[in-house]
N, C-alpha and C positions, 0 to 999 in steps of 0.2 A: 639789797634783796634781789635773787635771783629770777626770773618769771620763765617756767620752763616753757620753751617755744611749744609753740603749737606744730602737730603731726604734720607732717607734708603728706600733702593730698596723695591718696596713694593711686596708679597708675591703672586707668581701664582695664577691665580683662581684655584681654585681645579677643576680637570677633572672627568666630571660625567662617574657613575661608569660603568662600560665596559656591556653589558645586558646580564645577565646569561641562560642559556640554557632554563630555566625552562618558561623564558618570552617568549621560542621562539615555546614552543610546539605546539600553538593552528595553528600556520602557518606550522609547521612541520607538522602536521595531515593532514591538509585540502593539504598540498601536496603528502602525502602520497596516500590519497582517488583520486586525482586524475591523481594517475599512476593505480593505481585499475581499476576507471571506463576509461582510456583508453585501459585499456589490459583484464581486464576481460570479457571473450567469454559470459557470462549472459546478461550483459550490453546491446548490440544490441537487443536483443530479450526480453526485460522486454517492449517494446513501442516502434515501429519501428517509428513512427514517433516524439517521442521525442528527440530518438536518430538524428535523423538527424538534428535536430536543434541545438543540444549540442556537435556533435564531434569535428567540430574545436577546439570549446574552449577545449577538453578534449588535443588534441593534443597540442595547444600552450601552456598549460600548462604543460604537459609532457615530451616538447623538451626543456624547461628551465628548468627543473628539473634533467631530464638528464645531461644538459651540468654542471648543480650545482653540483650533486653528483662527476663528475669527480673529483672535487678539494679534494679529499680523498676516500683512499682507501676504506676505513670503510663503508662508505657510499655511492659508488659507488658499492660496494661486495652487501649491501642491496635492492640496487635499484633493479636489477638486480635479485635478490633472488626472488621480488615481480612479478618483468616482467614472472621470470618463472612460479609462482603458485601464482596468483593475488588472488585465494579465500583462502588461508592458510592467518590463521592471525599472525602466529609466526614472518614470516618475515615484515610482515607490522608494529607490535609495535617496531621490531629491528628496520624498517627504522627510524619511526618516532624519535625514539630517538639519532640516528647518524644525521639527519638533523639539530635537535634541538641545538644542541653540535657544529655543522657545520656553523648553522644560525648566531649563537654567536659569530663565530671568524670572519663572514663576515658581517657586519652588510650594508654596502651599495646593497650587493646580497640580504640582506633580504629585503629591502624595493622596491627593485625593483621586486623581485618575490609575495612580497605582492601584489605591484598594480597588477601583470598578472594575479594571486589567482582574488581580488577583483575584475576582468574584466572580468571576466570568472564566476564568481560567480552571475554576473547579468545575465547571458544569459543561464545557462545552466537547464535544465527541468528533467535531471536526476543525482540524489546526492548518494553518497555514505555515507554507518553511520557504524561504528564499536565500541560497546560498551566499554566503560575505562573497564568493569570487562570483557567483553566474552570469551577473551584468556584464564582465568585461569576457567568458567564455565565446567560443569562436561559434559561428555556426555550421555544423557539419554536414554535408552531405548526407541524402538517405542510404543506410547502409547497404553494402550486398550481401548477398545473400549466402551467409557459413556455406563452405563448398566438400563438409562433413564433422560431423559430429569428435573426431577426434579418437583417441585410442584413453581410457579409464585406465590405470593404475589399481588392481584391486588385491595386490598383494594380504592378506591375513586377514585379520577382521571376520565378523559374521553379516552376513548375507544381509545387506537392502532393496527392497524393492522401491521405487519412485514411479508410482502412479499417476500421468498426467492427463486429464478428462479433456476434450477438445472437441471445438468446431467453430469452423469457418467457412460461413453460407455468401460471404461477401466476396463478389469477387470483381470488386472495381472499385472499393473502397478509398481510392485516392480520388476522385471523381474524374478524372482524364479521361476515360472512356475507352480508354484501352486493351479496358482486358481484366488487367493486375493493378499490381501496387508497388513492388518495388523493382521492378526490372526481371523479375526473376522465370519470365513464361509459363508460372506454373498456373498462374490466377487465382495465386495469392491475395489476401488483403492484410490488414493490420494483426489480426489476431494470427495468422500463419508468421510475419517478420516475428511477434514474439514469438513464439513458440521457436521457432528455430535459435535465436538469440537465448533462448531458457536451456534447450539443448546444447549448443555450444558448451557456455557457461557450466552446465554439470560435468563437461564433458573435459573442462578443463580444471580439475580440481586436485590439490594439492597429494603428492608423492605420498606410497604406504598406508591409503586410508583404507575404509570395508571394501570390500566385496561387492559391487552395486549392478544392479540391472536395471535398467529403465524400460517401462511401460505408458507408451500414449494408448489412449482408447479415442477410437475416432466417431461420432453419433453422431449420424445425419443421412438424409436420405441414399445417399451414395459415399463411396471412400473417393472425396475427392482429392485426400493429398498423401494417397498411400504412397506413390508414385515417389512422392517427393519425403516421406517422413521413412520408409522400411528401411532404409540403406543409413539411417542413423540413430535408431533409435536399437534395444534388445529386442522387444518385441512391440509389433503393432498388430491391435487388434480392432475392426470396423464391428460398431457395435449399432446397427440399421435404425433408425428411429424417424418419423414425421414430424411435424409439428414443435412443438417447445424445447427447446435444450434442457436435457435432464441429467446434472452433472452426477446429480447422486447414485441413479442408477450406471452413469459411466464408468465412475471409480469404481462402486463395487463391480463391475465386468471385471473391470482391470485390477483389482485382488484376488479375485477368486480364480481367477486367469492363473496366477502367481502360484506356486508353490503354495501350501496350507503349513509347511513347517516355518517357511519365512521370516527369520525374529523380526524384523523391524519394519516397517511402513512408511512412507513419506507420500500424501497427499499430497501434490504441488498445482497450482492453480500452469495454468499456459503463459502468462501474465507475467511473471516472476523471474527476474534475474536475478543470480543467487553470487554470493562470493565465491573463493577457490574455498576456502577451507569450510565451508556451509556441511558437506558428507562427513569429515570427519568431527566436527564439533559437536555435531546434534546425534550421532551413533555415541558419543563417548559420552553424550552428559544420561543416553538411556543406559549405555553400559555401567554408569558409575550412578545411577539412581535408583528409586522405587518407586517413581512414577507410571503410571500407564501410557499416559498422553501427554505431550506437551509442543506446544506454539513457539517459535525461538522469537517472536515480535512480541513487543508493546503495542507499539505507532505503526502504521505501515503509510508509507511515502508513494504515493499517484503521483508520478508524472507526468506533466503536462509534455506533449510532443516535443518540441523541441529537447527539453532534458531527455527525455525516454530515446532520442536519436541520440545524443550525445553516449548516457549511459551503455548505451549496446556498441555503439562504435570502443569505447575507452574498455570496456571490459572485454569484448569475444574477438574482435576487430585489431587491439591494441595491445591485447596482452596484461591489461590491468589485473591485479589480486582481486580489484574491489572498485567500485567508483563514489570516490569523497563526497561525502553531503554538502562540502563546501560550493560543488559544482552544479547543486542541481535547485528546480522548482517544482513545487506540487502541492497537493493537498495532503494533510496528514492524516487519518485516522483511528479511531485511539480504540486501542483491543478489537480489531474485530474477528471474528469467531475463522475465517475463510482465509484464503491465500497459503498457508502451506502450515500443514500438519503432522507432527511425526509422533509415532504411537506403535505399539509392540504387537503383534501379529496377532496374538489371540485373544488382545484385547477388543480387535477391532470383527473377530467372527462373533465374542460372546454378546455384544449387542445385533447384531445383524447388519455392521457397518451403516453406512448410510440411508433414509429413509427415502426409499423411492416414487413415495408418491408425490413430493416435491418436486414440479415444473416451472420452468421458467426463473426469474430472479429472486432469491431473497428465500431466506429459510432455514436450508436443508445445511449450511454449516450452524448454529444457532443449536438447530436440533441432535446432531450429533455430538458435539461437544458437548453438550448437557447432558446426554446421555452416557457419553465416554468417562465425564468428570463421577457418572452415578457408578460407575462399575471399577474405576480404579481412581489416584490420584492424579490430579491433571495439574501443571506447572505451566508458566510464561517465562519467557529470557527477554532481554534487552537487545536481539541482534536489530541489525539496517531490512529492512525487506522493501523493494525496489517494487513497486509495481509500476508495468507498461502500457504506458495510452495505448486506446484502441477504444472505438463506436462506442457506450452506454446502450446497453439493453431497455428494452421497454420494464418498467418497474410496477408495473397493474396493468390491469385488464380495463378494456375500453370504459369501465363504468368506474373506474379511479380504484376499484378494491384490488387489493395487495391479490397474487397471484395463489398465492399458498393460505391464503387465510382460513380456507376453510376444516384443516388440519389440526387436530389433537395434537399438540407438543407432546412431545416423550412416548407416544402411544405405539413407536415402530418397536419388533422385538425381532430376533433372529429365527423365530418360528413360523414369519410370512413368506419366508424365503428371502434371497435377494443376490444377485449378482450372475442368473440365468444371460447367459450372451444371444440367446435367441433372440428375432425379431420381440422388440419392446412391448410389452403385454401392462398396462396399467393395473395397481393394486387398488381397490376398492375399498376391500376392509379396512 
């Protein structure tokens, strides 16, 4: 009699392979960014009120991250490296990579710190971005000073106007006591290096695009950088004002200034270094839409100084198309309403463009967009928008209230007037 063998033990599943550190980096990063934008002192003061929306989450993600680093030294030595000097980036690629190595041996921490990451990542309005190459980028010299604006390409196309509202009351802004800021005798400070760096930059823009004219409007007690701005700009216009900078009131000088047949409009903050093809991309997506207004940003990228030196040298300096995210640092911000706005010409009279009783910081983009978005459709693109260090404005009034608060949203129309170049007359109504 036969006795059938018994089954041979059949062979473990094989256990899947353990995740290597390299899997864990992109969750390592995004925790690193957010020990940065909990500790770094720039953070509050890029958008005081973004910031207030976003710091819990900056927090609950940084007390879990905290308590994660403890479970090793390495990585708790780096946390802490960052807590002390959050804008040095040596310590933040150390962190990233002791977490990475960390995340790997704990894999249940990592999926629990992923969901806090992606809980926080829905709500928070200010991003942190540190380029894979910027650690090892060189340190460059402060730039000189564009020695002209360049010669525009404006073969076919319909006519744009670029609007850029301006003032710089600083004129030692480097604090050397010299005078200036960048060498350039004019006494200059940070907000004039951008501004020139913005004109370059448009000035150098790709073959066969529109038609463009550029308009700075200058508000301030005096034209102090006619001097240095008429020899490269279409037109400059000194638009006399005291007290508060009133961007809204500048821009609309500097439309109404403009042609009223004008198809297109480009709001451009002073602040702003744009690509080469920035003119022709945002005229062809008005030409080929039915939009009234649209924003070509999501995010828009504050650079911290030394990037923002880097970025103007490799673009107006260097000859760059564009300057790689990979090479820079800064804070992110997510939609916001300001920094460069393109919109069709009688879009921007049948509201009464901008609301001029908005002084000082904070507002007066908020309110025209929502009013733009009320009288036609308004759109967002996904381009890079550069912004350039320079001072932070006072953000309230010495008793901590927002500057504009005391304003009816939506309540400006085109019937109060707006965009008179005379000495600056405040509206009331």
């Amino acid at each position: 009699m036969h006795e059938t063998p018994a089954p041979a033990p059949s062979a473990p599943a094989p256990s899947a392979p353990a995740p290597s550190a390299a899997e864990h980096v992109p969750l390592a990063q995004r925790l690193a960014a957010y020990a940065v934008l909990a500790h770094d002192p720039a953070v509050p003061f890029i958008a005081a009120d973004y910031w207030e929306k976003s710091e819990d989450h900056y927090r609950a993600v940084d007390a879990a991250l905290g308590a994660f680093a403890a479970k090793a030294p390495g990585a708790e030595r780096d946390y802490h490296a960052v807590l002390a000097a959050p804008t040095s980036t040596g310590p933040q690629h150390a962190l990233r990579e002791s977490l990475a190595a960390l995340l790997a041996q704990h894999p249940q921490d990592a999926r629990r710190l992923a969901d806090t990451v992606g809980e926080a990542d829905r709500h928070i309005w200010i991003d942190y971005h540190l380029g894979t190459g910027s650690g090892d980028r060189r340190v460059v010299p402060e730039p000189r000073v564009p020695d002209g604006a360049g010669e525009r390409d404006t073969a076919g196309g319909p006519a744009v106007r670029v609007v850029i509202p301006f003032r710089d009351s600083d004129s030692d802004s480097d604090g050397d006591g010299d005078g200036d800021n960048n060498g350039d005798g004019e006494g200059g400070g940070l907000r004039t290096r951008n501004l020139l760096a913005c004109l370059r930059a448009l000035a150098d823009q790709a073959d066969g695009g529109p038609a463009v004219r550029v308009t700075v409007v200058e508000s301030d007690v005096e034209p102090r950088s006619r001097k240095l701005l008429e020899p490269l700009v279409d037109r400059y216009v000194f638009a006399p004002k005291t007290g508060l900078f009133n961007k809204a009131w500048a821009v609309n000088v500097g439309v109404v200034d403009a042609a009223r047949d004008t198809p297109y409009v480009c709001v451009l903050d002073a602040d702003i270094l744009v690509d080469r093809h920035f003119l022709t991309r945002n005229t062809a997506r008005l030409d080929a839409g039915d939009h009234g207004t649209h924003l070509p940003f999501r995010w828009s990228l504050s650079l911290d100084e030394e990037s923002t030196r880097y970025a103007i040298e490799h673009r107006t300096l260097g000859g760059a198309a564009d300057v790689p995210d990979s090479t820079l640092r800064g804070l992110l911000l997510r939609e916001p309403p300001g920094g460069c706005l393109w919109l069709r010409g009688e879009v921007f009279h049948a509201v009464g463009g901008f609301d001029e009783r908005f002084e000082g910081w904070g507002g007066e983009d908020d309110d025209v967009v929502a009013r733009l978005a009320e009288a036609a459709p308004l759109v967002r693109y996904d381009d890079q928008l550069l912004h350039l260090n320079h001072p932070r404005p006072e953000m309230t009034r010495e008793d901590g209230v927002p500057f504009n608060a005391h304003i009816e949203p939506l309540s400006w129309h085109r019937g109060m007037g707006y965009g008179s170049a005379d000495p600056f007359v405040p509206v009331t109504v």
